[in-house]
Each structure stands twice: as C-alpha cells, then as structure tokens.
C-alpha positions in Angstrom: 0.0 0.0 0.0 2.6 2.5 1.1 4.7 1.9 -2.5 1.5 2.5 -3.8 1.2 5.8 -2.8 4.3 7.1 -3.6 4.2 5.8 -7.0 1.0 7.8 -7.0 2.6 11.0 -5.6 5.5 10.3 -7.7 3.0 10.6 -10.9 1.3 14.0 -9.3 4.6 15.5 -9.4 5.8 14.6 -12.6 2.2 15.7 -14.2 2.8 19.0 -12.3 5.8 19.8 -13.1 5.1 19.4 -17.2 3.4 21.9 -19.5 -0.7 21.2 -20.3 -1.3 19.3 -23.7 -3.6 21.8 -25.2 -6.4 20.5 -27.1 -8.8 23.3 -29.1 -12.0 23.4 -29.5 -13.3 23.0 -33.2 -15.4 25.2 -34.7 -16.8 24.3 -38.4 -16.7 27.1 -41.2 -17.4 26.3 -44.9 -16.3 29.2 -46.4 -18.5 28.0 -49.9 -21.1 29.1 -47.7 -20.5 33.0 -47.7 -22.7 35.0 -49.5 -22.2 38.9 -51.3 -24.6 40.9 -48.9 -25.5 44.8 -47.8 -23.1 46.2 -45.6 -26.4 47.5 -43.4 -26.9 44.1 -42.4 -24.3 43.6 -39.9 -23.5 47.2 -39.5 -25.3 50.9 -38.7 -22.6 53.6 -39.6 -20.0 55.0 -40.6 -17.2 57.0 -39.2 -13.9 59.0 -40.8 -11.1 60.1 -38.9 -8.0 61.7 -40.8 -5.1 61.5 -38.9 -3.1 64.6 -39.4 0.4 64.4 -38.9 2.7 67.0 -39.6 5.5 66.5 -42.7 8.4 67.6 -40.7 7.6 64.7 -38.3 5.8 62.1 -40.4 4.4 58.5 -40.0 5.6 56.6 -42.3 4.1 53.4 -41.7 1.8 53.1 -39.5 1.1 49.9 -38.0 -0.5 49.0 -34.7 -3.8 50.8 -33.5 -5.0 51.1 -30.1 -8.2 52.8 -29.0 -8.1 53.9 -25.4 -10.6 56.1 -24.1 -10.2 59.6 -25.7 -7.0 58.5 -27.5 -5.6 56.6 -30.6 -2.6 55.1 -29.8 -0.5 54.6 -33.3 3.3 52.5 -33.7 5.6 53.8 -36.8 7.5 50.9 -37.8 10.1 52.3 -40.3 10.8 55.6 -37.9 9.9 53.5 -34.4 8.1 56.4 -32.6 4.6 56.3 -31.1 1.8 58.7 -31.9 -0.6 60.0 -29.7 -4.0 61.6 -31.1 -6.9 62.6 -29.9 -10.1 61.3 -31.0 -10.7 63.1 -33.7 -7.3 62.5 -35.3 -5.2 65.2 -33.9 -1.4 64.7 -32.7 -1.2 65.1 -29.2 2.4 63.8 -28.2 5.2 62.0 -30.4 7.2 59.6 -28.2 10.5 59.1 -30.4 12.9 56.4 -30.1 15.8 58.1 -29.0 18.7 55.8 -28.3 20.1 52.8 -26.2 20.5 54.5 -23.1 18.7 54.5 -19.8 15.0 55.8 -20.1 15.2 55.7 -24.2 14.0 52.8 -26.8 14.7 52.2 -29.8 12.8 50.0 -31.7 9.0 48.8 -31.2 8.9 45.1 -31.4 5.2 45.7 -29.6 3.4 48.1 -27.5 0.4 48.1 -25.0 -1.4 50.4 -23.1 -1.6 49.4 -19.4 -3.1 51.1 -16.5 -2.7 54.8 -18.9 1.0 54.5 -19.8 2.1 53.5 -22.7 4.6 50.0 -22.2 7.0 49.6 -25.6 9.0 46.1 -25.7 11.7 46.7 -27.2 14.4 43.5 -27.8 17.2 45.3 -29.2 17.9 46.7 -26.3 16.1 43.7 -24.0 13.9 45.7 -22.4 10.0 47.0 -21.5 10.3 50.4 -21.1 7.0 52.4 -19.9 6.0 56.4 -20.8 2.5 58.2 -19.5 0.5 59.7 -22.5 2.8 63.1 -22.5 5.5 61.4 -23.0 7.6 61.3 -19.5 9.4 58.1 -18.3 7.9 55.9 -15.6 9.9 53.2 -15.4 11.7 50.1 -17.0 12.1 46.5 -16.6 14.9 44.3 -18.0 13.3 41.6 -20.7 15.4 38.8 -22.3 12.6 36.8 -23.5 12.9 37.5 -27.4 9.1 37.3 -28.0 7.5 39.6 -30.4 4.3 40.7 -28.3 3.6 40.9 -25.0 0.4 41.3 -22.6 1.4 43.3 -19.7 -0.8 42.7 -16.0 -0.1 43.7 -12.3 0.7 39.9 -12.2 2.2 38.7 -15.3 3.5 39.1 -18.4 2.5 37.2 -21.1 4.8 36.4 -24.3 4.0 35.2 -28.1 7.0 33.4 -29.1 6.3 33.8 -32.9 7.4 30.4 -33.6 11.0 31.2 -31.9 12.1 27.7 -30.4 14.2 29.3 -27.7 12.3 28.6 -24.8 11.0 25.1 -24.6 8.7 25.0 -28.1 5.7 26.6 -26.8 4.5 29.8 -28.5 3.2 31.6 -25.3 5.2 31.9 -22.0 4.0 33.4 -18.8 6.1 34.8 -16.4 5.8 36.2 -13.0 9.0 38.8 -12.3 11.4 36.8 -13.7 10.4 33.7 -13.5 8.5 31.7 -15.8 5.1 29.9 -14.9 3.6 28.4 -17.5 4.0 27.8 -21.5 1.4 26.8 -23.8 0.4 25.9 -27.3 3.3 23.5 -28.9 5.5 25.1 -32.0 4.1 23.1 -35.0 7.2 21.2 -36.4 8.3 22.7 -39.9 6.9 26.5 -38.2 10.3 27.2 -36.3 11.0 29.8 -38.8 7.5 31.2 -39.9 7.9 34.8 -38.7 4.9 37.0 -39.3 4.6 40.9 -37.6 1.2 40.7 -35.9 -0.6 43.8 -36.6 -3.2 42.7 -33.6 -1.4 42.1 -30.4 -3.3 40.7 -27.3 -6.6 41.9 -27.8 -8.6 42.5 -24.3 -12.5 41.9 -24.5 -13.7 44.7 -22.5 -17.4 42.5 -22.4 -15.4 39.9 -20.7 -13.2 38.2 -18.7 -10.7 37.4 -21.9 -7.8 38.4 -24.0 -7.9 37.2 -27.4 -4.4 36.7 -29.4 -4.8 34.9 -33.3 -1.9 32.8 -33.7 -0.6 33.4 -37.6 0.2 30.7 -40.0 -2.9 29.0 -38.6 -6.7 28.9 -37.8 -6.2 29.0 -34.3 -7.4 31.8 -31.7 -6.0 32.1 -27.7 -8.2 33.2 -25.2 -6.3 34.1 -21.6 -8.0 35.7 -18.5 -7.3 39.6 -17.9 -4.1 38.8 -16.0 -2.5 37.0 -18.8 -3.2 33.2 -17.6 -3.8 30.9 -20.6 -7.0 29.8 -20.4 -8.1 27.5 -23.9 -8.0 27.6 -27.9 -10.3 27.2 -30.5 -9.2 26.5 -34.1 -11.7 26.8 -37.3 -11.9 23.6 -39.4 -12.5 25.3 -42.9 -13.2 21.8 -44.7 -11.9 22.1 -48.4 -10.7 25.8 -48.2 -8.2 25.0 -45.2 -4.9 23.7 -45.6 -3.2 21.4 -43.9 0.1 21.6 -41.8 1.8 19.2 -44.4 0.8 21.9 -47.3 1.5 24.7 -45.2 4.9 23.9 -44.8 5.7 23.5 -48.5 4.3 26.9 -49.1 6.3 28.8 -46.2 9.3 27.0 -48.2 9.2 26.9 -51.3 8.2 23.9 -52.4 4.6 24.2 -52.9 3.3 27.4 -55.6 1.6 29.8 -54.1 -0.4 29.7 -57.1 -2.6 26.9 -55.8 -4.1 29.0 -52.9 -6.2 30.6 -55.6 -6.4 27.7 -57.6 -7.9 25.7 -55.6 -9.6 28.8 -53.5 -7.7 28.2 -50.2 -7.1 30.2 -47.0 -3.8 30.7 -45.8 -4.4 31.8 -41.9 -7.3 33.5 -40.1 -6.6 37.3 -40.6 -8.1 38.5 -37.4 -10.5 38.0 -34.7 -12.5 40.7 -32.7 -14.4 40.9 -29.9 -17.6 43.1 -29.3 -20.7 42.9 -27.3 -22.1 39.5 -27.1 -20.4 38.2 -30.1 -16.9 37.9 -32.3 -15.8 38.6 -35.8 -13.5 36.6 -37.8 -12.2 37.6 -41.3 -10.5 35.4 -43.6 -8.9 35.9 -47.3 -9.8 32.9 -49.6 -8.3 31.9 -53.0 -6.5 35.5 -52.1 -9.2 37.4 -53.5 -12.5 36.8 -51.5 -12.7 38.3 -48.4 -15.3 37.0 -45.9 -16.8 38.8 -43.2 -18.3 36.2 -40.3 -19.8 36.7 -37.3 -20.0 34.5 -34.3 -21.9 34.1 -31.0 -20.9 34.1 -27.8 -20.4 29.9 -27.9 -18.8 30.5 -31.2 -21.9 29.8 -33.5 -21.9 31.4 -36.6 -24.6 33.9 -36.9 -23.5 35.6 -40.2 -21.5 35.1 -42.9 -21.0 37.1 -46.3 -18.4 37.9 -48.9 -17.6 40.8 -49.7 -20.0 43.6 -49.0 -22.0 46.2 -51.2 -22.1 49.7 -49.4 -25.3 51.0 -48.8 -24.5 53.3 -46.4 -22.5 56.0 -48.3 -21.3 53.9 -51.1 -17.9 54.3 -50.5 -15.2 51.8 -51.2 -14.9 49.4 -48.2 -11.0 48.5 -48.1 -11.8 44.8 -47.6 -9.2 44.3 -44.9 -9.9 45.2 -41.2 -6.7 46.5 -39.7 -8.5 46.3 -35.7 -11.7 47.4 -33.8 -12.5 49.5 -31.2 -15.3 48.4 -28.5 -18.0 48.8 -31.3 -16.3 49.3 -34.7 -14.0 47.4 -37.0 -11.2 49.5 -38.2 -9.6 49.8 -41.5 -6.8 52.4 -42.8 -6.4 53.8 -45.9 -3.7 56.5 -47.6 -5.6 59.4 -47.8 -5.1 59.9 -51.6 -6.3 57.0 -52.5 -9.4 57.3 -50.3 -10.1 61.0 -51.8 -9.1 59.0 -55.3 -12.2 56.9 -54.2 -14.6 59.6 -53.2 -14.0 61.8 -56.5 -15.1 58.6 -58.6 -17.9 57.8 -56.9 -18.9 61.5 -55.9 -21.7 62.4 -58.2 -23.9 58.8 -57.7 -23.2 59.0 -54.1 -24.8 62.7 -53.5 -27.7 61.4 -55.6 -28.0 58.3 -53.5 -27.0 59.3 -50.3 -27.2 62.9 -50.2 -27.1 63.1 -46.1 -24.0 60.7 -45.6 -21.7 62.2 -43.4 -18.7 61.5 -45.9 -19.4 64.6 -47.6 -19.4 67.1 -44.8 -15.9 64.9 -43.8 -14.8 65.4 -47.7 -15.4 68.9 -47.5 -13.8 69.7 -43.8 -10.7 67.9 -44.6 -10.2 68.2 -49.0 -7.2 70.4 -48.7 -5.1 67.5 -45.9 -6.4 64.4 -47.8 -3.8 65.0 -51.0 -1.0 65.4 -48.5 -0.2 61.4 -48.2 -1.9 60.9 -44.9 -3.9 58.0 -43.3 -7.6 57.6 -42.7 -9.3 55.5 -40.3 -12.8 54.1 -41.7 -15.0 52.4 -38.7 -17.8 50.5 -39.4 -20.2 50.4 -36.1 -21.0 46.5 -35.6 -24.9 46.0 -35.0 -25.5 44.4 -31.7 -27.4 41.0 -31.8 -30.7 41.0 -31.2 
C-alpha cells in the first residue's frame, strides 16, 4: 500500500511539473457558404477620422492601432516612434525612439497600453520600457525573453514566441517577475522559422473576462483571463478551403506554388479575430481574392456570414481588410489619396443616393489635408445581436 502511494505522488509530481497538452476546440466554417450581402446588415454607420500628422515629423508606416478612451494610440515601424491623437485625429504627443540608453527605446517590437502609460518592448535593447500619455518616463524592466508581443498585468507578463524555439517549443510563455510559470500551445514542427509581424497584439475583450491573441500561419485563436493566464484555444476547421500543416509547410518553403491558394480557393491563416458585445468577428482571405466577413456568437456559432460587402450606407469603397476594432467598430486604414481617389469617382452617384451621408461634410472639412499622403481610419459600427 505504502509503495503504492508514492508511485501515486510520484506521478502527481511529474504531471505537475510538465506543460498542459492543449487540445482546441473546433469550430466548423465552410467558407463555400459566404454570400455577397449589404453592408447594413451587420452594420449601422459609418465613421472617418483623418489623422493629421505633420510632414516635418511624419508616420511613415503606421502599424499597430489602439483605442483607449479619448486616445488613438499609433506604432511607426520604419521611424519607431509612437503617436498619440486625440479622438478626432489630432497629434497630441510623439514619443521618439531616442537611443540605447537608460530611459530611451529604440525599436518597437510591440506596444500596449496598461493602466494609462504607454509599455514599448523593445528586444534590441532587452527591455520593456513604460512612458505616461505626455510622453515622461515611468519606469523600466529588464526583458530577455525574445518574444514579439507581449500582454502586460499587475501579475504577469504574457509572451508570443512567434514560432522562436528558444524557450521550450511553446508559443506563449507566462512569467511572474522573472520567473516563468507556465508555457502553452506546442510550436508546429516545420513552423520554427515562420515569422509574421502581428498587426493585432493581445486583444482584451472589455465584455469579458478574456484576452484574445490569433496565432498566424494557422486557424487557431487564444483566449487568456485579464491577467494574462492561458485559459483554452479554439481553431476553425475550414473543410476544403483550409490547408493542412503538411501543405502549409511546403508553401512557407518553397516547395509548394503559391499559385494553388487561388487555384484551388484556399485560405492561408485566419486574418483577425474581434471581440464586441455578445459576439466575435472573424475575417478570412480565400483563393487570395475573397474576403469574408463572419460573425459569431458568444459559444462560437456562426450567426452571419457574407463575402464581400456592397455599401449601402454611403457607397464608398470598403478596403476589404480590417486592420482592428474599437469596443464597437471594426477598423480599417487607408492612404488618404487614394481614399479622396475613391470619393471623387464615386462622388456624383453618391450625393444622388446618399445625399445626407456624413462622408461629404468629412470630404469637404478635410479636402485640402487628404492629398498630402496621410492616413484615414474608416470604422464600421458593428450592430448588436438581437
């Protein structure tokens, strides 16, 4: 009896001391199934913000957008700075990488705003370096985890590994100070080198107790708890227009033509995934030229599902790729040219047709900044389900 129970204890501690199997739930999409549909069927408005940004200090690519109260939060990733604007698309504060010495940054691998300051991880110089929305130095904290996003809590901080096998295999690692907790979600073999920038970091659901992170190079989404504790997966099974791990490989390498993802009317990866009130969004590219739009319950059911969307709102060009969301919109960006390049082609059908549309008064406040290369933010406001 007594070698019994140390056998058993013996088992308890080994099964303790490994990392969780993690095992996703499936949710089944057949993207065949998408129809062409109204854009006033899953949303109620529209909403323009030009963000106006002087030449003498530009953004030249902008890159990851966070909504934050009154403020949009905005990364440069060829100059490395962060932009602050108000609301309504005015700079505020630019917070400028400076250097490599105490109290500067100088490259954004990801940023996150935490409790209002503004955290920057920055792995050149293997640190996480935090600023308040002026622009003055709080603090910093040594980082020598190479991850490429980060979730920042009072408790943890949570890391995506972007396929980087240097700690254990597992693309998310939490740690507490400095000392590692708990990893999660195995590196697919042949994915050690699939490196992808992740224009959506963690993504907190203010509706609830969640953080949502969509792994690239897959149809898998991570949901954690506000602190940054891994809680479960689910993955999409796309029947004929998924690929498989096998194919996947052979594309990231070579091997395989990328030719046969339209072909054959295939979808690479899940492009996003969004939270809003008492549902999600997901958006997916197939064949590379279909873009479907598909909406989800709170158990994941999908409620809605179209491709590609005929404005009936204001009849504008929708850029068919959602760059983020806010609590109630999705977000897209577009250069400013080519959105006033839009407007001036469909101008005369859409006074005719839409004659109240607040896209004109917008047009008209903001004609003379919209030919000087800026960026636009269109948000669509998501209907809430009935």
């Amino acid at each position: 009896m007594r070698t019994l129970i140390i056998i058993t204890f013996c088992i308890i501690l080994i099964s303790c001391g490994q990392e969780k199997q993690n095992t996703p739930e499936r949710i089944e999409l057949n993207l065949k199934e998408s129809k062409r549909s109204l854009l006033s069927e899953n949303f109620e408005g529209i909403k323009y913000i030009l963000l106006d940004y002087q030449d003498s200090l530009p953004m030249v690519q902008p890159f990851n957008f966070i909504f934050h109260k009154n403020y949009i939060f905005v990364n440069d990733r060829v100059l490395e700075n962060i932009f602050v604007f108000s609301s309504d698309g005015k700079v505020l504060k630019v917070i400028k990488s400076t250097g490599t010495g105490p109290q500067e940054f100088i490259q954004i691998n990801d940023f996150q705003v935490f409790d209002d300051q503004i955290l920057i991880k920055d792995n050149r110089l293997m640190k996480i370096i935090a600023f308040d929305f002026d622009g003055n130095f709080k603090f910093e904290l040594k980082e020598d985890l190479p991850s490429y996003n980060f979730y920042f809590s009072n408790e943890f901080t949570t890391h995506f590994m972007n396929n980087n096998l240097s700690d254990g295999g597992f693309n998310f690692i939490v740690k507490s100070k400095d000392k590692v907790i708990d990893r999660q979600v195995k590196i697919k073999g042949g994915l050690s080198d699939a490196r992808m920038a992740v224009a959506n970091s963690f993504k907190k659901n203010n509706f609830k107790n969640e953080v949502i992170f969509t792994i690239p190079f897959s149809y898998e989404i991570a949901f954690f708890d506000t602190l940054g504790k891994f809680k479960n997966t689910i993955e999409f099974d796309l029947k004929d227009s998924g690929i498989d791990l096998d194919k996947r490989i052979k594309l990231r390498n070579g091997t395989l033509d990328y030719a046969i993802v339209k072909e054959e009317g295939l979808t690479e990866m899940i492009s996003s995934f969004f939270p809003f009130d008492r549902q999600y969004f997901a958006f997916f590219e197939r064949g590379g030229n279909e873009f479907n739009y598909v909406f989800l319950d709170q158990n994941f059911k999908v409620t809605s599902q179209s491709n590609n969307l005929k404005n009936d709102i204001d009849g504008m060009t929708i850029r068919n790729v959602p760059w983020t969301s806010t609590n109630e919109h999705l977000v897209f960006q577009i250069n400013s040219n080519e959105f006033l390049d839009d407007y001036n082609k469909k101008f005369d059908k859409a006074e005719k047709k839409f004659p109240n549309a607040s896209i004109h008064d917008f047009i008209s406040k903001n004609s003379h900044l919209l030919n000087q290369d800026k960026t636009v933010l269109v948000l669509l406001k998501v209907k809430n389900p009935k």
